[in-house]
Structure formats: structure tokens, C-alpha cells
N, C-alpha and C positions, 0 to 999 in steps of 0.2 A: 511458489507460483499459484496461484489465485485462482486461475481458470482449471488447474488441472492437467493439463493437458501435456505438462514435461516440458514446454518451452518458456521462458522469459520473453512474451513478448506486445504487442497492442491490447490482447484481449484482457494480461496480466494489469497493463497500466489502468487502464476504462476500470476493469474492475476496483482496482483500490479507490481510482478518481470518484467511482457511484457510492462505495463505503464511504470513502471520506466525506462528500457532500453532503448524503443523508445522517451523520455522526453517527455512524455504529463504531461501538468499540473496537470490530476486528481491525479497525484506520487509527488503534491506540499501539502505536509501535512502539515507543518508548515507554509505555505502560505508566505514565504518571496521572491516567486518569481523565485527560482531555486530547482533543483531536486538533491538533494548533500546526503549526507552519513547522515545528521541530520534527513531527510523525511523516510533512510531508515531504522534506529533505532527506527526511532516514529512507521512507522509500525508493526515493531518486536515486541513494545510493547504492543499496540492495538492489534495485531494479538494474544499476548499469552492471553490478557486478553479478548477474546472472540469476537472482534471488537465490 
């Protein structure tokens, strides 16, 4: 969870979605080094199943 705060939830998504737009590494979820369409399905995943 991304905000902290113990829940999966809007604050969790907006955060990855501001990482990911500005390409910080922490939106490198598959760690292959780029912030591409792959990181942001893994998070869609992660995200529905609770982080």
C-alpha cells in the first residue's frame, strides 16, 4: 500500500498513477528497469488483490 495507511484503496491507486507518470523507479514493478504498460497491469493486479 503506497499511502500507508493499511487499506488498498483510491489514495493507493493516484499514488502509483503520479509515480508512474513522473517515471520514478518505485512504478518499476517488474524491475526490468523501465516503467512500460507491463508495471502498470502488475499493479492492476496487485491492487485488485489487496496489495
Amino acid at each position: 500500500m503506497l499511502s500507508r495507511d493499511g487499506d488498498a484503496d483510491s489514495d493507493d491507486f493516484f499514488a502509483f498513477l503520479d509515480l508512474f507518470a513522473i517515471g520514478d523507479d518505485r512504478a518499476d514493478l517488474d524491475g526490468d528497469g523501465d516503467r512500460d504498460a507491463d508495471d502498470f497491469f502488475l499493479y492492476l493486479d496487485l491492487f485488485a488483490a489487496g496489495c
